[in-house]
N, C-alpha and C positions, 0 to 999 in steps of 0.2 A: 680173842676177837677175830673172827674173817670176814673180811668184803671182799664179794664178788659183783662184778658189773653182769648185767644180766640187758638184753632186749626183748621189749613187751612184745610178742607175735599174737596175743589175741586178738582177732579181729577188730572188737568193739572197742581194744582200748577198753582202759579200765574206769570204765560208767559204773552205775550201782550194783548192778547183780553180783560184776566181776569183781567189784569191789568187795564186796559183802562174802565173798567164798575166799577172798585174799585176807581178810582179817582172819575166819576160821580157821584157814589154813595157819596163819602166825600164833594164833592163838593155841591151838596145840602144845605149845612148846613155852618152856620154862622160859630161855632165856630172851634178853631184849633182842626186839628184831626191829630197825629202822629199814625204810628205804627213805635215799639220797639221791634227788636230780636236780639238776641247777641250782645249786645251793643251797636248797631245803631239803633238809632232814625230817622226815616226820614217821611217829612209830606205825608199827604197821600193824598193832592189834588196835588201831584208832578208827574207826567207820569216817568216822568225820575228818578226823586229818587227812586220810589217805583219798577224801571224795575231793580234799580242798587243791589236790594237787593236779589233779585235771589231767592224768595222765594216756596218752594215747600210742595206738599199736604205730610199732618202730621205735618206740621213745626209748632212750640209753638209763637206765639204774644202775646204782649200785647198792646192793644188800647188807644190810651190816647186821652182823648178829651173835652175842655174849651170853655167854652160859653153859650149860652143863651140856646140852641137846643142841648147840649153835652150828654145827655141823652138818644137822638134820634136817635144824630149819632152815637152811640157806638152801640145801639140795632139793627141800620138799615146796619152796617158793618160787626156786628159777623153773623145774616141772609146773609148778602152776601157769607161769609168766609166760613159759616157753610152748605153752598147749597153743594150738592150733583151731 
């Protein structure tokens, strides 16, 4: 398992679009992939979980992600998070 904290830099903050290319991107990949802020855990191949988190640019994560590819997927969603 690895969690890495990550900082959202997209502009928009993650509204629907950002949202919807963030599931794709998790989705990808075998293993489970949560993100974690303020106490809520919710997975991140979830459209709906991740819309319910209302997350915006500058906000602090942490990534959690288990499985065979979990190394990929952490690398290949903090590049998501961290695009500009």
């Amino acid at each position: 398992m690895i969690e890495k904290s990550i900082q959202i830099k997209l502009e928009t903050g993650l509204e629907a679009r950002p949202v919807a290319m963030l599931v794709q991107v998790a989705s990808q990949f075998e293993s489970t992939v949560y993100l974690n802020s303020e106490n809520r855990k919710v997975n991140a191949k979830s459209i709906m979980g991740m819309m319910s988190m209302g997350l915006e640019s500058g906000a602090e994560v942490t990534v959690i992600a288990e499985g065979n590819d979990e190394e990929a997927a952490v690398a290949e969603i903090e590049k998501f998070l961290s695009a500009k």
